[in-house]
mmCIF file of the N, C-alpha and C atoms, coordinates in Angstrom:
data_MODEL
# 
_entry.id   MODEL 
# 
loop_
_atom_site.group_PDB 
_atom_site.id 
_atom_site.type_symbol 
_atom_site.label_atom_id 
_atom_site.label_alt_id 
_atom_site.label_comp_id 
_atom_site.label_asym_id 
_atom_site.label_entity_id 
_atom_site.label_seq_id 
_atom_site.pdbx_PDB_ins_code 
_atom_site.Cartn_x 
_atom_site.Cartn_y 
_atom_site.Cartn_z 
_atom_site.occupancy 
_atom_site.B_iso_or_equiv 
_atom_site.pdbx_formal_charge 
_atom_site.auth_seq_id 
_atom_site.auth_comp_id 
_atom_site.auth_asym_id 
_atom_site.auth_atom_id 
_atom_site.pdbx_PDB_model_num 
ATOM 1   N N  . UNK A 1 1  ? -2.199  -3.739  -6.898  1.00 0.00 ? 1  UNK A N  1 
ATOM 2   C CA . UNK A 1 1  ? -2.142  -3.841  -5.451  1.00 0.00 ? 1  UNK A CA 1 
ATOM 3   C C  . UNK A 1 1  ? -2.022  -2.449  -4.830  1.00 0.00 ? 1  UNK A C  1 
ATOM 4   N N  . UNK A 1 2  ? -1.259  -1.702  -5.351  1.00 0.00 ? 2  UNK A N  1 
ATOM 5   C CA . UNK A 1 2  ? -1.346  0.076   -4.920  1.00 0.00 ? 2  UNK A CA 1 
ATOM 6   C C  . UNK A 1 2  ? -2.909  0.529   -5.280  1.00 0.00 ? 2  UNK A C  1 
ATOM 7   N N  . UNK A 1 3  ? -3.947  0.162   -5.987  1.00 0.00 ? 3  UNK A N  1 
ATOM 8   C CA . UNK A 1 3  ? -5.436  0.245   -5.645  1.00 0.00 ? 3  UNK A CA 1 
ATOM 9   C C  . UNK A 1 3  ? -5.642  0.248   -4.771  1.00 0.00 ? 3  UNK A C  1 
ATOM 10  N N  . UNK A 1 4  ? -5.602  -0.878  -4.104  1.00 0.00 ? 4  UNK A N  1 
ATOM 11  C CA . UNK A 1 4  ? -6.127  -1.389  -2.648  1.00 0.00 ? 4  UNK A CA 1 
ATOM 12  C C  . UNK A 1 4  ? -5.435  -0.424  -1.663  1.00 0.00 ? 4  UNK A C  1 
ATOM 13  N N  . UNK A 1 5  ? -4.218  -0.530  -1.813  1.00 0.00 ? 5  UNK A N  1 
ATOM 14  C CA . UNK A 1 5  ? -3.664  0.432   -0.801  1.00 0.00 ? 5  UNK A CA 1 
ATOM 15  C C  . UNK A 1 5  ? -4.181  1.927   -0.373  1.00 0.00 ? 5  UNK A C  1 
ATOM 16  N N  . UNK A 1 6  ? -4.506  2.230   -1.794  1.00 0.00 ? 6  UNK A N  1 
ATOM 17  C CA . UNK A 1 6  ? -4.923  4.015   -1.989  1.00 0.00 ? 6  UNK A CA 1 
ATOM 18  C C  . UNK A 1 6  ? -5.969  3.866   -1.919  1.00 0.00 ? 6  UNK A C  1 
ATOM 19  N N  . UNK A 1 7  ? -7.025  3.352   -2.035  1.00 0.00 ? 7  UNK A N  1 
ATOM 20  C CA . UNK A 1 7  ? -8.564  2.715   -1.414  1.00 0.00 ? 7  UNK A CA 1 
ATOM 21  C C  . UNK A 1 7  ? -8.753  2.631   0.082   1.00 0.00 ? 7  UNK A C  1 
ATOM 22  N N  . UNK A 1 8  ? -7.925  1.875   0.399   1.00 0.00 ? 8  UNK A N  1 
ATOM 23  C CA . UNK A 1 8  ? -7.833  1.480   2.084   1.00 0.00 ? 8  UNK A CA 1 
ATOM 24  C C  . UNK A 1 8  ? -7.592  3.055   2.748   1.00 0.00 ? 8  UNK A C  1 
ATOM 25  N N  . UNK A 1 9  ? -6.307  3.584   2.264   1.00 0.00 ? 9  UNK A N  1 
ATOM 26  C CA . UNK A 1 9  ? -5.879  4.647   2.440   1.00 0.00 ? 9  UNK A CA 1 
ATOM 27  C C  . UNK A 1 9  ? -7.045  5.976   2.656   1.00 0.00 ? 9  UNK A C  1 
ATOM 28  N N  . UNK A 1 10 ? -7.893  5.844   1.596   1.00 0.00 ? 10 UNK A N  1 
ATOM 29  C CA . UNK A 1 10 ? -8.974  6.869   1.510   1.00 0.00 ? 10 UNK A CA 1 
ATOM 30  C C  . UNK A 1 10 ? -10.240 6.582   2.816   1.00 0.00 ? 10 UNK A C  1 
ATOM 31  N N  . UNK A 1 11 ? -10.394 5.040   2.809   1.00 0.00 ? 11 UNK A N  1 
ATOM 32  C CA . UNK A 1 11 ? -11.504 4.684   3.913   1.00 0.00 ? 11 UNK A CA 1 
ATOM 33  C C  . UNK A 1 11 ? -11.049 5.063   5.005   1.00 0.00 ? 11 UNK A C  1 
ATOM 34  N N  . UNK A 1 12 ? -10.114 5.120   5.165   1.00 0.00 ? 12 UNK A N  1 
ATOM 35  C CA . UNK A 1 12 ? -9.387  5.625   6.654   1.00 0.00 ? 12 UNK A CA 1 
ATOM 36  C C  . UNK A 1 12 ? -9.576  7.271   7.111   1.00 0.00 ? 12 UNK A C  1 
ATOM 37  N N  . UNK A 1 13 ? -9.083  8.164   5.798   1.00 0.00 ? 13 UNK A N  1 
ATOM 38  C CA . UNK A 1 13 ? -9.579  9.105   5.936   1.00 0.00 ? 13 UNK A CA 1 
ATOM 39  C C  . UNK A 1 13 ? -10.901 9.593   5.995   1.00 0.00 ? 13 UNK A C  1 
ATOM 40  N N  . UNK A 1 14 ? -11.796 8.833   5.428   1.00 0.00 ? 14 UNK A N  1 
ATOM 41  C CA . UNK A 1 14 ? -13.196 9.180   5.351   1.00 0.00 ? 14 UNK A CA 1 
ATOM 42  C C  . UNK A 1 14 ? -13.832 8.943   6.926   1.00 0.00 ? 14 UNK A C  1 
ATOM 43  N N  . UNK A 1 15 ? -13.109 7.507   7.007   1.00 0.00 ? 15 UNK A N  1 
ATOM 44  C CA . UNK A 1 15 ? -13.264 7.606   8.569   1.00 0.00 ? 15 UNK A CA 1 
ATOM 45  C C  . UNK A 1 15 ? -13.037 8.169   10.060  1.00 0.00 ? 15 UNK A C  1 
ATOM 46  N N  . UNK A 1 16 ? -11.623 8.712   9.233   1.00 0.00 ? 16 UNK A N  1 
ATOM 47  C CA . UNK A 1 16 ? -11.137 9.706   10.600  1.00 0.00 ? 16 UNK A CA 1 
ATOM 48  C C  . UNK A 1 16 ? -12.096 10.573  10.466  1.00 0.00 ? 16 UNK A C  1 
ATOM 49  N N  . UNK A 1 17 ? -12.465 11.231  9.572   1.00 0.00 ? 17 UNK A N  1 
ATOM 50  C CA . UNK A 1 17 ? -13.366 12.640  9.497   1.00 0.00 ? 17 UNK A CA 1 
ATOM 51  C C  . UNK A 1 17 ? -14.434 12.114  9.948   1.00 0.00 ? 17 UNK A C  1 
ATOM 52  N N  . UNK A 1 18 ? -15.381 11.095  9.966   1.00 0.00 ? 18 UNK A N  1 
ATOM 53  C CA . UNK A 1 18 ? -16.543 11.140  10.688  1.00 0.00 ? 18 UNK A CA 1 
ATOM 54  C C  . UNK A 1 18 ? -16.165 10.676  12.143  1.00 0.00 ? 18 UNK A C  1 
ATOM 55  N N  . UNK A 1 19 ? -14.809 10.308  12.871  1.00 0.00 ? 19 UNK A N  1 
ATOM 56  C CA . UNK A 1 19 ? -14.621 10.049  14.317  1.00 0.00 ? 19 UNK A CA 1 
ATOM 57  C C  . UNK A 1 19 ? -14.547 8.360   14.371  1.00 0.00 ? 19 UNK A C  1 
ATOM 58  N N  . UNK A 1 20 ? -14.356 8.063   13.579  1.00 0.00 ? 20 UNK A N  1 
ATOM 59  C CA . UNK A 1 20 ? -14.429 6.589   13.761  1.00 0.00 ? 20 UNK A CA 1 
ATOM 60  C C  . UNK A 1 20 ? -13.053 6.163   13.648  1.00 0.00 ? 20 UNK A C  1 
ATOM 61  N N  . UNK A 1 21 ? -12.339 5.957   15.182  1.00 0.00 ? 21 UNK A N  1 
ATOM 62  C CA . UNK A 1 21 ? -11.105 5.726   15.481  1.00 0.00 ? 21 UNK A CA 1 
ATOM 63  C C  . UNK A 1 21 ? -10.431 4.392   15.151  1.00 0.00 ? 21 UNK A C  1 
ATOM 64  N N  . UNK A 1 22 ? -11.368 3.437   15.743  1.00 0.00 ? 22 UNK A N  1 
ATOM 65  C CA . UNK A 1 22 ? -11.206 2.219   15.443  1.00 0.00 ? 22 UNK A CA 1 
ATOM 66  C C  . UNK A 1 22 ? -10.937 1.551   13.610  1.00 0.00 ? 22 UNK A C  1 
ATOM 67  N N  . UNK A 1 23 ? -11.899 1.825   12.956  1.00 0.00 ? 23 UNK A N  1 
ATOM 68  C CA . UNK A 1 23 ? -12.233 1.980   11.803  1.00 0.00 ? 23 UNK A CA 1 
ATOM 69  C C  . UNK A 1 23 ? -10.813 2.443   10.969  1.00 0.00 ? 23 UNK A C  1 
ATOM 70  N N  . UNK A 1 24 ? -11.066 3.692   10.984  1.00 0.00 ? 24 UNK A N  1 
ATOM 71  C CA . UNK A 1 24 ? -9.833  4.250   10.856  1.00 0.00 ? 24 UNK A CA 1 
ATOM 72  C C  . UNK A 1 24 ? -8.302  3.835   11.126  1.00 0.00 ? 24 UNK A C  1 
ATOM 73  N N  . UNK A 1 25 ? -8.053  3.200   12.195  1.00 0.00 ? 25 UNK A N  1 
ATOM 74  C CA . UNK A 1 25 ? -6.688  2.871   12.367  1.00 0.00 ? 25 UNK A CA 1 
ATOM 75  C C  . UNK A 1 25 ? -6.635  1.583   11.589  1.00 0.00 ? 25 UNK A C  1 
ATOM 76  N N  . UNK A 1 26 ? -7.406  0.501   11.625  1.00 0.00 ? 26 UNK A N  1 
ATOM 77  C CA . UNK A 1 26 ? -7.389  -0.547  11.125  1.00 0.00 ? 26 UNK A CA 1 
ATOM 78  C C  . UNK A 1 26 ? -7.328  -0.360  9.379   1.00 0.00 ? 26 UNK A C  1 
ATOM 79  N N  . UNK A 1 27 ? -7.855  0.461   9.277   1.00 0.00 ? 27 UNK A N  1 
ATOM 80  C CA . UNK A 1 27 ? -7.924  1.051   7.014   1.00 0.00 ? 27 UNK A CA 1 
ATOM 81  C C  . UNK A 1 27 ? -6.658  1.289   7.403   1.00 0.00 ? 27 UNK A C  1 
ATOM 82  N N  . UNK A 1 28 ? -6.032  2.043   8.047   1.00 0.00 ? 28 UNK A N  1 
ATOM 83  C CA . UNK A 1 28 ? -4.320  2.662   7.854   1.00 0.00 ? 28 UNK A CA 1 
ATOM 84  C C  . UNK A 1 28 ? -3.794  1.567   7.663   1.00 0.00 ? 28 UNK A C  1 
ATOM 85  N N  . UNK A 1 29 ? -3.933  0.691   8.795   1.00 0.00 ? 29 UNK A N  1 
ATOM 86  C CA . UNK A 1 29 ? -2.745  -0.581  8.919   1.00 0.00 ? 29 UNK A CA 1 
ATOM 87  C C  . UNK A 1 29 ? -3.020  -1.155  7.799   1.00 0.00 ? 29 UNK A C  1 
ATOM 88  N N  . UNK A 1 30 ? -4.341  -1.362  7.287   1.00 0.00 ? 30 UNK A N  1 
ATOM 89  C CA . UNK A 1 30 ? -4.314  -2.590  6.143   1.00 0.00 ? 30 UNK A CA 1 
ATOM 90  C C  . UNK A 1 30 ? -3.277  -1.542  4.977   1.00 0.00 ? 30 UNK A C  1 
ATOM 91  N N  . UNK A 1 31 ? -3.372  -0.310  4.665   1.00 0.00 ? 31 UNK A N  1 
ATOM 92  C CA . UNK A 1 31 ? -2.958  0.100   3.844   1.00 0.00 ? 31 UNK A CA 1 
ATOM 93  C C  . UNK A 1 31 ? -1.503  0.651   3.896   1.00 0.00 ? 31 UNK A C  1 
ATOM 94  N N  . UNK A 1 32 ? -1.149  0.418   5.266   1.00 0.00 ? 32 UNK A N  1 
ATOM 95  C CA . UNK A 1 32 ? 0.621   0.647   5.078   1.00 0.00 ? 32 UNK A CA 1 
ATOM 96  C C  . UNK A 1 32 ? 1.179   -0.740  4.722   1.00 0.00 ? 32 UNK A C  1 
ATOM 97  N N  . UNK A 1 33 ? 0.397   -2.105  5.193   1.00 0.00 ? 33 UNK A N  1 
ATOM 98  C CA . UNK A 1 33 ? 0.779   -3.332  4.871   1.00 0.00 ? 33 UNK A CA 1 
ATOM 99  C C  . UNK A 1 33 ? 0.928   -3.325  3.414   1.00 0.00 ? 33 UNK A C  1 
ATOM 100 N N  . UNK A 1 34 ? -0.320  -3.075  2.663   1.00 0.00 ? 34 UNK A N  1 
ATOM 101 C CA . UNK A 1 34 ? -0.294  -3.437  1.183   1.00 0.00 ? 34 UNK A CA 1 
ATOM 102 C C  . UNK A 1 34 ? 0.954   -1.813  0.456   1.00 0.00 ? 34 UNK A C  1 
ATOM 103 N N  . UNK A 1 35 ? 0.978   -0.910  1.170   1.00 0.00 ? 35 UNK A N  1 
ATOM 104 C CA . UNK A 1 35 ? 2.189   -0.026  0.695   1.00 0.00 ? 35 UNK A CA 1 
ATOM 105 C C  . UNK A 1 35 ? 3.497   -0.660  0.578   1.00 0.00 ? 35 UNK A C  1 
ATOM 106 N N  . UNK A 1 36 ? 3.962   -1.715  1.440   1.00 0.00 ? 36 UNK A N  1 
ATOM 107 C CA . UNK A 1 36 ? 5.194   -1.741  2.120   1.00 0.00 ? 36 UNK A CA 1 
ATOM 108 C C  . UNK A 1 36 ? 5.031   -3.153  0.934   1.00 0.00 ? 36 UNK A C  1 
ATOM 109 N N  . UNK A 1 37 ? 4.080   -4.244  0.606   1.00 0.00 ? 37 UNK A N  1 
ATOM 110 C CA . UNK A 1 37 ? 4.392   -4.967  -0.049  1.00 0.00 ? 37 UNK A CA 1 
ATOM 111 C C  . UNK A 1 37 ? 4.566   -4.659  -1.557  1.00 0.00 ? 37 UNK A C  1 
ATOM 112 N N  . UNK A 1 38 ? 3.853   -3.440  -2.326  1.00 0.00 ? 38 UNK A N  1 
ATOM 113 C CA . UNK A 1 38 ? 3.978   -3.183  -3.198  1.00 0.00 ? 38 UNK A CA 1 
ATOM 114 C C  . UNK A 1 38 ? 5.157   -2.376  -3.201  1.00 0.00 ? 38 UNK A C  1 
ATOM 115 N N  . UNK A 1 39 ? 5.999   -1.982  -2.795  1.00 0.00 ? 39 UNK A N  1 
ATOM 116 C CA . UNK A 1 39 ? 7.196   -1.405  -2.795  1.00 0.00 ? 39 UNK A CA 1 
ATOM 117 C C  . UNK A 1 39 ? 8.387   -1.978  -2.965  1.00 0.00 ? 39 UNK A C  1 
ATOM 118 N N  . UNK A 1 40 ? 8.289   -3.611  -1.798  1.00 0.00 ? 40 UNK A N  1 
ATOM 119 C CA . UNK A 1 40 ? 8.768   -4.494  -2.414  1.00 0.00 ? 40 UNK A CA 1 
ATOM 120 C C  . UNK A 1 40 ? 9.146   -5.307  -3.311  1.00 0.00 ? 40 UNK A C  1 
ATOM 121 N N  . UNK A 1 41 ? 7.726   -5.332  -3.980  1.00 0.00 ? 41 UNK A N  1 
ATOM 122 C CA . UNK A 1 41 ? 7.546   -5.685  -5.375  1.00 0.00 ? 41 UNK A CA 1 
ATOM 123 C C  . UNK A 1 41 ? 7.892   -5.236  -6.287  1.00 0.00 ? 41 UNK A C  1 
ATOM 124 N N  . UNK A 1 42 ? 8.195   -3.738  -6.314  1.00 0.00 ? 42 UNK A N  1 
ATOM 125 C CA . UNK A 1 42 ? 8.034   -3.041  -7.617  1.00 0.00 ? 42 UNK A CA 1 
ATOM 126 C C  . UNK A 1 42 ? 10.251  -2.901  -7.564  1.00 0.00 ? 42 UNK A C  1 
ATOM 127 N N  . UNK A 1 43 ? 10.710  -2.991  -6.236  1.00 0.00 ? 43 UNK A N  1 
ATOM 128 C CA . UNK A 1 43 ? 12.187  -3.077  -6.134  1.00 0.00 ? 43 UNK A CA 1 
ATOM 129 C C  . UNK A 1 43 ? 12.378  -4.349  -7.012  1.00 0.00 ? 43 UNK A C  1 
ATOM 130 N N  . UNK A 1 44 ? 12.089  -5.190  -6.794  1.00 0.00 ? 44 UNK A N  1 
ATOM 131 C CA . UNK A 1 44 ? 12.583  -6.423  -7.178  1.00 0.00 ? 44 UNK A CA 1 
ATOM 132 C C  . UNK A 1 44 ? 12.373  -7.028  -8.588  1.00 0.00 ? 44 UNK A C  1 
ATOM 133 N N  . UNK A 1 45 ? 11.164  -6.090  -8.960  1.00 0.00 ? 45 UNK A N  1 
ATOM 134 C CA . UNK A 1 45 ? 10.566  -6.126  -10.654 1.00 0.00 ? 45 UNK A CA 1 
ATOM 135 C C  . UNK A 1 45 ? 11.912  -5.714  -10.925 1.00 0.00 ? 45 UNK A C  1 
ATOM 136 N N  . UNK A 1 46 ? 12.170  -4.231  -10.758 1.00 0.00 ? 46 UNK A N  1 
ATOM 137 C CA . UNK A 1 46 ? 13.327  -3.379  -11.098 1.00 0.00 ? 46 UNK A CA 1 
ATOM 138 C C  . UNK A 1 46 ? 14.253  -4.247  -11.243 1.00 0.00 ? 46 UNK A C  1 
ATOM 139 N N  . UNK A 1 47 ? 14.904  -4.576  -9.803  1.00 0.00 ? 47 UNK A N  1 
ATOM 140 C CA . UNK A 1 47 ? 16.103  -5.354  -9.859  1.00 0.00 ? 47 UNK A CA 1 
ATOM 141 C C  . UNK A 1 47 ? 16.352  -6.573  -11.073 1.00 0.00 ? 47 UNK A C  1 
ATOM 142 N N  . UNK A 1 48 ? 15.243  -7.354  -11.139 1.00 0.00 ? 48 UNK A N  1 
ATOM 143 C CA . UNK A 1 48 ? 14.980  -8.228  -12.261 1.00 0.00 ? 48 UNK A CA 1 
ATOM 144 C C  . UNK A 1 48 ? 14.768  -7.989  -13.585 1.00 0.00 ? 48 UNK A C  1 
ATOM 145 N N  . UNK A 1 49 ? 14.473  -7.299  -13.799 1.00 0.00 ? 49 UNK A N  1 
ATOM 146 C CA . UNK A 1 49 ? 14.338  -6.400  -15.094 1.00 0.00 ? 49 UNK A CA 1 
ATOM 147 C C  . UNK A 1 49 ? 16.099  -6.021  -15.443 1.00 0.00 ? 49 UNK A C  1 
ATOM 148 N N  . UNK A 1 50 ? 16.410  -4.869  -14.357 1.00 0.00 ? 50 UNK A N  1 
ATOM 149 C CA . UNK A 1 50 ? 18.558  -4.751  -14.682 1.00 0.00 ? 50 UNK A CA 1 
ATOM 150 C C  . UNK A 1 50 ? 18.931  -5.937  -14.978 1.00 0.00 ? 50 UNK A C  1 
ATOM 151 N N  . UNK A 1 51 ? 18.700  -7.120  -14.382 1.00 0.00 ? 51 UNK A N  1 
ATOM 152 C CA . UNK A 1 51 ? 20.104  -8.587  -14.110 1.00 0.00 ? 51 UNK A CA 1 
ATOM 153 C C  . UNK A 1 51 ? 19.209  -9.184  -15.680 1.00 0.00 ? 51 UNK A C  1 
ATOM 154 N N  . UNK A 1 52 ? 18.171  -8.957  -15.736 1.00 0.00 ? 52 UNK A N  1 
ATOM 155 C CA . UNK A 1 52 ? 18.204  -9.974  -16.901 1.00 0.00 ? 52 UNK A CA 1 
ATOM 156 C C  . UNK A 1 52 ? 18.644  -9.294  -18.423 1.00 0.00 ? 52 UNK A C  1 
ATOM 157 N N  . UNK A 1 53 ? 18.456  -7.957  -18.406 1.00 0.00 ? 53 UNK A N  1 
ATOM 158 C CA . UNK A 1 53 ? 18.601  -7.208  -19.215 1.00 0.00 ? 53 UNK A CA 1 
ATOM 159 C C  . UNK A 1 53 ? 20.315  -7.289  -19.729 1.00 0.00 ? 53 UNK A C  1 
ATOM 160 N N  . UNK A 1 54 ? 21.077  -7.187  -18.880 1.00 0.00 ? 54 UNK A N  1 
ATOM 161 C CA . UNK A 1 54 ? 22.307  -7.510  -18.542 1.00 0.00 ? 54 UNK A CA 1 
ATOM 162 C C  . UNK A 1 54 ? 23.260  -8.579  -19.231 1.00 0.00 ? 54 UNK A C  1 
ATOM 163 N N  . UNK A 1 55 ? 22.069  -9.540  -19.083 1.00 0.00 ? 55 UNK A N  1 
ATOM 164 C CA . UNK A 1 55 ? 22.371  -11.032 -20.072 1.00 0.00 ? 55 UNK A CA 1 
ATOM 165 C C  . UNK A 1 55 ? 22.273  -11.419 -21.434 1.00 0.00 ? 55 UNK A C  1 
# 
């Protein structure tokens, strides 16, 4: 899922550089969305990984 993110991430830039505002803001948003969920994810792997380890 951090693919997509760093993918999205790159179309955005490719797009800012040719002026394409619209374009561009919309690649950001998709790619701070999929940042913010994989971050989540990867806390809670963690967290789950300690508590079971634990047992």
């Amino acid at each position: 899922m951090l693919h997509y993110a760093v993918v999205f991430f790159v179309i955005a830039i490719i797009a800012a550089l040719f002026g394409f505002g619209g374009i561009a803001a919309s690649a950001a948003g998709i790619a701070k969305i999929l940042f913010v969920v994989f971050a989540i994810l990867a806390v809670a792997s963690f967290l789950y990984g300690l508590l079971k380890r634990g047992t």
